[in-house]
C-alpha positions as CSV (number, residue, x, y, z in Angstrom):
1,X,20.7,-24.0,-45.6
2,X,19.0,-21.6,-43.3
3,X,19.5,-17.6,-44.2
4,X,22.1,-15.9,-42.1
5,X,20.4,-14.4,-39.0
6,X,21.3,-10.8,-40.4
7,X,19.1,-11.3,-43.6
8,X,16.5,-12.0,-41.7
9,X,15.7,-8.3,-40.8
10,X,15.4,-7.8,-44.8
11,X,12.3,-9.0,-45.0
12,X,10.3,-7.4,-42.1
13,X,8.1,-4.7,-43.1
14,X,8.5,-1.1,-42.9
15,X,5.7,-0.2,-40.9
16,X,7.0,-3.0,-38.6
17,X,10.1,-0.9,-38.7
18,X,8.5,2.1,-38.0
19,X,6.8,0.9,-35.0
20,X,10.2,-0.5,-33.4
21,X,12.2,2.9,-34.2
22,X,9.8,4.8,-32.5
23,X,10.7,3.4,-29.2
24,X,14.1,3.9,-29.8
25,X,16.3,6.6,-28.4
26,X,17.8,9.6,-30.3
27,X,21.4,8.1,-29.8
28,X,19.6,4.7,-30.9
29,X,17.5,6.4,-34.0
30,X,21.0,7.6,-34.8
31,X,23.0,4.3,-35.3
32,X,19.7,2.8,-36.8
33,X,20.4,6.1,-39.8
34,X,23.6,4.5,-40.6
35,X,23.1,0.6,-40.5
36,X,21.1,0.8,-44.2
37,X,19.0,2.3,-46.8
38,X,16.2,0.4,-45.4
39,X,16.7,0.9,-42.3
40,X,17.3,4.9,-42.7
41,X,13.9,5.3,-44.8
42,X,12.0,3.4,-42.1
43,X,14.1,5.8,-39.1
44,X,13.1,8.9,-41.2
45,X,9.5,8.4,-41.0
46,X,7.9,11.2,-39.7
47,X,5.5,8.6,-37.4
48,X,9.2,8.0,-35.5
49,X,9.5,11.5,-34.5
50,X,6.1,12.3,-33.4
51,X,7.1,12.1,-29.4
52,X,11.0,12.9,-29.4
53,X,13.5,13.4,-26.0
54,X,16.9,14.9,-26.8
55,X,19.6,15.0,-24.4
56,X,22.2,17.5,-24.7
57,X,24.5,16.3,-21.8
58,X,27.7,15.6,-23.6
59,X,30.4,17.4,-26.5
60,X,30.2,14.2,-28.4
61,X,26.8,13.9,-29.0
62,X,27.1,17.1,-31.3
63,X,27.7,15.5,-34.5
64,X,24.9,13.4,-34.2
65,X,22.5,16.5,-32.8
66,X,23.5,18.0,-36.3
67,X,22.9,14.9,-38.4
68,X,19.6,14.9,-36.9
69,X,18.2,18.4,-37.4
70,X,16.6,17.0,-40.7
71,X,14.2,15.4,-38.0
72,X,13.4,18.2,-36.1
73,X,10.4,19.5,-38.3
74,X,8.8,16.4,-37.6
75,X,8.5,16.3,-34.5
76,X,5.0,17.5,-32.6
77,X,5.8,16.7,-28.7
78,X,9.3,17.7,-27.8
79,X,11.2,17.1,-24.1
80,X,14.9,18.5,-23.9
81,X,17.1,17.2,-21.6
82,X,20.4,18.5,-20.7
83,X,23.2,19.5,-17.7
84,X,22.6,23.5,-18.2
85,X,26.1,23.9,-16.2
86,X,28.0,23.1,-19.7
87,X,28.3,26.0,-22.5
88,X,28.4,23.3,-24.9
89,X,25.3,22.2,-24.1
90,X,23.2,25.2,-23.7
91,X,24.0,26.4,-27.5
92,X,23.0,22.5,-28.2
93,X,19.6,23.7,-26.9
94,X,19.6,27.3,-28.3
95,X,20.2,25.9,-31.6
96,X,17.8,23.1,-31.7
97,X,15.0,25.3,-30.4
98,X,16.1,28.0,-33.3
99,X,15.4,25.8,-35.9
100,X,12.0,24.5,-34.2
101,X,11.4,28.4,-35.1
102,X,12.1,28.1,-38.3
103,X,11.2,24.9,-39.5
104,X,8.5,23.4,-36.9
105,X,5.1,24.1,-37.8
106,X,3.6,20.7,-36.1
107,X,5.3,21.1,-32.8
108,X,2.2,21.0,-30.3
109,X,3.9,20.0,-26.8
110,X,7.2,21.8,-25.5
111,X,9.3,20.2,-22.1
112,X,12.6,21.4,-21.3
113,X,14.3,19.5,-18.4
114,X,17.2,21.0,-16.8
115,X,19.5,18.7,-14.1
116,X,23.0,20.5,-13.4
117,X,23.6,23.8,-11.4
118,X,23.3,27.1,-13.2
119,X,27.0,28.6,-13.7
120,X,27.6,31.9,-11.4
121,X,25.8,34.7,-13.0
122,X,24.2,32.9,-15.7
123,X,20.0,33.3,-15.7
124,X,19.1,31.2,-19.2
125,X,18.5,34.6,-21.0
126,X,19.7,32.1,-24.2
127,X,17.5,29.9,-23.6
128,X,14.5,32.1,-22.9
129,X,15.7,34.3,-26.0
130,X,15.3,31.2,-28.4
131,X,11.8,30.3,-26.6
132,X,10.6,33.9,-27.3
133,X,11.9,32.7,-31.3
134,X,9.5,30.2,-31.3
135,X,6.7,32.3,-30.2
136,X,7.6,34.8,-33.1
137,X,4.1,35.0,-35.1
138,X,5.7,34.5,-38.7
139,X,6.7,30.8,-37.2
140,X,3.6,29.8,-37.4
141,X,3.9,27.3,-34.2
142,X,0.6,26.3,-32.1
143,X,1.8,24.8,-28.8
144,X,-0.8,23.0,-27.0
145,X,1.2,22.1,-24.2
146,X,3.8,23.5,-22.2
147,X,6.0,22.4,-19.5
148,X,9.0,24.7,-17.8
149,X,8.9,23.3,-14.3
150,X,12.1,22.0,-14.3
151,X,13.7,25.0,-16.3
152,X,14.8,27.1,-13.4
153,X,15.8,29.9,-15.1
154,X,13.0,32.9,-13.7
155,X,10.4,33.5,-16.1
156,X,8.5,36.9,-16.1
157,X,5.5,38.5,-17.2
158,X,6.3,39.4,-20.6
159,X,7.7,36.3,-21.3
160,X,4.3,34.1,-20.1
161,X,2.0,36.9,-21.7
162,X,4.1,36.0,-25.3
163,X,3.4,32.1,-24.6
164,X,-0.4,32.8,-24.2
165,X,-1.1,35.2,-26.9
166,X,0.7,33.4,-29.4
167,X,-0.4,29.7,-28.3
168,X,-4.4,30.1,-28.1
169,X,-5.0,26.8,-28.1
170,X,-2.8,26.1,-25.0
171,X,-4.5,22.8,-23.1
172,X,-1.1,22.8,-19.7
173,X,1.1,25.4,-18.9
174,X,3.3,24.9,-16.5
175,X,6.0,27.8,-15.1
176,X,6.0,26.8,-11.4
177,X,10.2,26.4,-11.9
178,X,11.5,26.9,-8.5
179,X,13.4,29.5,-9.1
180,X,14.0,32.0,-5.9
181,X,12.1,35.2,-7.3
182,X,8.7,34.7,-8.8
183,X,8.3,37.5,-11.6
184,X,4.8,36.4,-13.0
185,X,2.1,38.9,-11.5
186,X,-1.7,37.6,-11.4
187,X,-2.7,40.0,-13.9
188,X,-0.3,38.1,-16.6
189,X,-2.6,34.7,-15.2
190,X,-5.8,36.5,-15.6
191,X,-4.5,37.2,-19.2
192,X,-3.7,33.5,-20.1
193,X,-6.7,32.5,-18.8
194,X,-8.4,35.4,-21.2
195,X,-6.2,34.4,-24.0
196,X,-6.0,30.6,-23.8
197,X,-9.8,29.5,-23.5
198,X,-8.7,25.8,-23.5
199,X,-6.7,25.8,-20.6
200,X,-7.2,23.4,-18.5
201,X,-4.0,22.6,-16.8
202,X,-1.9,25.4,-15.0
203,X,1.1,25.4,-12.8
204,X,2.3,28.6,-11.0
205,X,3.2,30.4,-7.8
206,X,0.9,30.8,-5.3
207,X,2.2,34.4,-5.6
208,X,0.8,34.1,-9.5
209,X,-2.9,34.0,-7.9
210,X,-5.4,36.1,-6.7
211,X,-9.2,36.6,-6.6
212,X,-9.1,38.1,-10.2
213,X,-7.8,35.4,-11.4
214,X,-10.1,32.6,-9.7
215,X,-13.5,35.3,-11.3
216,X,-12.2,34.0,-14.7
217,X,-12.1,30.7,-13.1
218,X,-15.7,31.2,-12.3
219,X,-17.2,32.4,-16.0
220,X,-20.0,30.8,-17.4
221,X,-18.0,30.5,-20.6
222,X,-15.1,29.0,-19.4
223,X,-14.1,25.6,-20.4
224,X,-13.5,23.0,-17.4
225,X,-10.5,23.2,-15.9
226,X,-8.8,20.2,-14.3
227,X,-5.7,20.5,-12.4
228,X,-3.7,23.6,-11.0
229,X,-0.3,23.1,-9.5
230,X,1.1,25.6,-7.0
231,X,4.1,26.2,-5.5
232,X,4.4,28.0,-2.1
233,X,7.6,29.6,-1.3
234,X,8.9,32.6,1.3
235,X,7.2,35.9,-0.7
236,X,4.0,34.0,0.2
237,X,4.0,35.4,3.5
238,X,3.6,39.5,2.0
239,X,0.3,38.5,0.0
240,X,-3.2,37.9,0.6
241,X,-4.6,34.2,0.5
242,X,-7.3,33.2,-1.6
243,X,-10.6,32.6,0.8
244,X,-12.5,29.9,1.5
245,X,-15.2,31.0,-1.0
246,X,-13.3,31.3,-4.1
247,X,-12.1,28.0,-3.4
248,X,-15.6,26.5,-2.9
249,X,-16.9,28.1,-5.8
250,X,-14.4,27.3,-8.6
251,X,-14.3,23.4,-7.0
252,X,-18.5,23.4,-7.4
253,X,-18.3,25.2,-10.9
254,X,-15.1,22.4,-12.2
255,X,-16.2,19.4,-9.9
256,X,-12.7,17.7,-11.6
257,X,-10.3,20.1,-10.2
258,X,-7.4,18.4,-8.9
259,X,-4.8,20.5,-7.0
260,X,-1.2,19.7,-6.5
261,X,0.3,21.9,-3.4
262,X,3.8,22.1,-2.8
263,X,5.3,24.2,0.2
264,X,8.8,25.2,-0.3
265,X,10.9,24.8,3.3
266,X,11.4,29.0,3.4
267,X,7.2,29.4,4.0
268,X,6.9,30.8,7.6
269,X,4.8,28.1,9.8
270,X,2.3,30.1,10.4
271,X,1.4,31.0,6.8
272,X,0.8,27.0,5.8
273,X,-2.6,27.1,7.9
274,X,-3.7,30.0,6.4
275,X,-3.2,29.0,2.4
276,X,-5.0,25.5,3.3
277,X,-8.4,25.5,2.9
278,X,-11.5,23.0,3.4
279,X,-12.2,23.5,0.3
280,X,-9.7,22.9,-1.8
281,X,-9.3,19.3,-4.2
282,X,-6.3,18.3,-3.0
283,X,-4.7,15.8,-4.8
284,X,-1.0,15.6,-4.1
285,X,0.4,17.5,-1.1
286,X,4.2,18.3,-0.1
287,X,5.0,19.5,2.9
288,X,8.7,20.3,2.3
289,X,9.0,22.6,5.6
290,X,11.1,20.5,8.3
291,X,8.3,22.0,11.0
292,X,5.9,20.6,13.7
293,X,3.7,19.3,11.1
294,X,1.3,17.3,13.2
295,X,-1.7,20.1,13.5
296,X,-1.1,20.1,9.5
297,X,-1.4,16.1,9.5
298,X,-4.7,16.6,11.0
299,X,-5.9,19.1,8.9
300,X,-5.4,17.3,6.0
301,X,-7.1,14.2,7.1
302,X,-10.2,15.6,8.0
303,X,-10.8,18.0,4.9
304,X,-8.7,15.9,1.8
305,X,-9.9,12.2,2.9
306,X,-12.0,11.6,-0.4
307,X,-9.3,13.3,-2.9
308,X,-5.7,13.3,-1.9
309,X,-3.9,10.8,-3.7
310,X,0.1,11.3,-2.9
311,X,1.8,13.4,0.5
312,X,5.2,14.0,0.9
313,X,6.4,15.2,4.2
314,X,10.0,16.4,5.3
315,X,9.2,17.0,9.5
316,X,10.7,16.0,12.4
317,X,9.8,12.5,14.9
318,X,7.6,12.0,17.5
319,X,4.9,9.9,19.1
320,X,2.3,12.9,18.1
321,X,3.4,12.3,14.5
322,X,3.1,8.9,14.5
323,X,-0.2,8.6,15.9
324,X,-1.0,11.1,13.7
325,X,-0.1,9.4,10.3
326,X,-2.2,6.2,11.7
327,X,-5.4,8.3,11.7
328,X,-4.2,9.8,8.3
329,X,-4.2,6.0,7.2
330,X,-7.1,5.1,8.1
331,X,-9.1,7.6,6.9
332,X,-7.2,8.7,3.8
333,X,-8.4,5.6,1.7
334,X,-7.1,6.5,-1.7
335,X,-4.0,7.4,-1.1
336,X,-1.4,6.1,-4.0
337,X,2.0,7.3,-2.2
338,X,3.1,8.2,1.1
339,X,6.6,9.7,1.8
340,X,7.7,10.6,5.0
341,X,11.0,11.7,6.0
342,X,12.0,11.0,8.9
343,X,11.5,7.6,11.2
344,X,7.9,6.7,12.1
345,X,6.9,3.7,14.3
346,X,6.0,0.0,12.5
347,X,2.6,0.8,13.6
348,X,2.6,3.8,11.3
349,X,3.7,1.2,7.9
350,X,1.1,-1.4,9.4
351,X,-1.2,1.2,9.1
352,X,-0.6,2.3,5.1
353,X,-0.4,-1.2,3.9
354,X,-3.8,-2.3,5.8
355,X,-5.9,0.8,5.7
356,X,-4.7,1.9,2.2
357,X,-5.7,-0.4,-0.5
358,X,-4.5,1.5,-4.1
359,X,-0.9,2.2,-2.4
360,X,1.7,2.1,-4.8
361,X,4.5,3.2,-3.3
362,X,6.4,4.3,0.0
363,X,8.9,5.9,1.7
364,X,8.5,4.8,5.4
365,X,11.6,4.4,7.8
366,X,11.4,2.8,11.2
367,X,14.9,2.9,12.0
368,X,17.5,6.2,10.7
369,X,19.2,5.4,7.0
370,X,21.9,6.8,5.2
371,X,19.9,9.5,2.7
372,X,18.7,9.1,0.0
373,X,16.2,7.0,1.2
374,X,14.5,5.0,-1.4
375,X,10.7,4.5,-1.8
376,X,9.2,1.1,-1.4
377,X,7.2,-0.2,-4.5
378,X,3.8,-2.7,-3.2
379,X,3.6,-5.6,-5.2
């Protein structure tokens, strides 16, 4: 007689064990804990916990957050989830990230995801208080990378000066957040870049920049950098933009820059022409401003052709746009996604799907739609 079907996970080999946990979720990993001794040695294995998400969205997943602090030493890339609105919650995340401080010494990639609205008066000082924990020397922790941008609490120049200085060997930091006032001066860049001669990935303001901070772009000694993400918002308009030079210079000296631009609806019109440059590796553009965004269109097509890769636009209809996004087509060959907001003729989705050959997805409405409008994925 044939072995009961439960038996049959008996005999399957740890390390085959080990491989399926690792896929699991935390609520997952924590069931497996309980089911056996087998099963619990296999779960414990530190090769499980190696790339770990938490989620700290609800009161009843406490108990098992505390079962599973054993774990947390483990781990070596780290992404917290969590609805920052609830108290219960947030000391969910302060106290997993204190005893990362304590106990951590492999941790090596940091990503803290935020998805509720921040309580009235209530700027994450807990949060950032236990980040500045981990930073503490006597810890011991080498982050390699970093990743805030959907942590909108405001970070500030202390704060990113403490990540550099005590994370050398930083490869990506990323503190473009969102948040409405950016507190990071381009001094505190110039001093990561100074600090962390590895970087090679870096989100920030646009405010963040300057033509300091492109020089130490530009050393001999500096190792090649690869991507910069920026984020344009309203204190844009009060400073100066980076020339057409610097830009031409740091693309010759990294030849595989790649640069994500985002501008924020509150830049003034007039300021988008004057941060876009020839020059600059454009990979993925958004143009969240609801403007006349057809001179813009044309701009891009004629100077990002050869690099952009994704462009998101929230603008308004006409027959200028439309024609506009055909040439865009036509010419912008590697283009992966196209999102445009608002309704655009056939002609204009004719023109993506036969000009565009790598498209992935789409968002692409002829006639109006209830929001939000969902993107199209190409077969």
């Amino acid at each position: 007689m044939p072995a009961p079907f439960p038996e049959l996970w008996n005999y399957i080999p740890e390390e085959i064990l080990i491989q399926i946990f690792y896929y699991l979720s935390l609520r997952d990993r924590y069931t497996v804990f309980q089911v056996c001794r087998q099963w619990a040695t296999a779960v414990s294995s530190s090769s499980v916990w190696h790339f770990t998400e938490i989620s700290c969205d609800s009161e009843d997943e406490e108990g098992m957050l505390q079962s599973l602090l054993q774990f947390l030493s483990q781990i070596k890339h780290l992404k917290i989830v969590f609805d920052q609105s609830k108290e219960v919650n947030r000391k969910n995340v302060t106290r997993i990230l204190d005893v990362l401080a304590k106990r951590n010494h492999k941790l090596q990639q940091l990503c803290i995801v935020c998805h509720g609205e921040n309580p009235y008066f209530y700027s994450g000082q807990d949060i950032l208080q236990s980040i500045r924990n981990i930073c503490d020397t006597k810890n011991q922790i080498d982050l390699q990378h970093i990743d805030f941008r959907k942590m909108p609490f405001t970070l500030d120049d202390e704060l990113v000066e403490l990540l550099a200085t005590t994370n050398p060997n930083l490869h990506s930091l990323f503190i473009n957040n969102r948040t409405l006032v950016c507190n990071v001066a381009p001094d505190t860049i110039r001093k990561v870049l100074r600090a962390c001669p590895r970087l090679s990935a870096l989100g920030v303001y646009y405010a963040s920049l300057s033509d300091e901070v492109f020089q130490e772009l530009l050393k001999p000694e500096r190792a090649a950098f690869t991507h910069l993400d920026i984020f344009c918002e309203r204190l844009d308009k009060y400073i100066p933009v980076i020339s057409e030079e610097l830009w031409a210079a740091v693309s010759q000296k990294h030849p595989q820059l790649c640069v994500d631009l985002e501008f924020d609806h509150t830049v003034p019109a007039c300021k988008i022409p004057r941060i876009l440059k020839l020059n600059i590796p454009v990979s993925t553009l958004q143009l969240n401003t609801y403007n006349y965004m057809v001179d813009q269109i044309r701009f891009v097509t004629q100077s990002y052709s050869s690099t952009l890769k994704k462009l998101t636009l929230q603008t308004t209809s006409s027959e200028d746009l439309n024609s506009s996004l055909v040439d865009l087509a036509r010419q912008c060959r590697n283009l992966l996604e196209i999102h445009c907001y608002c309704v655009v003729s056939r002609e204009v989705v004719e023109a993506f799907l036969t000009h565009c050959p790598s498209l992935k997805q789409y968002t692409l409405k002829v006639t109006k739609e209830r929001h939000p409008w969902k993107p199209v994925t190409v077969q």
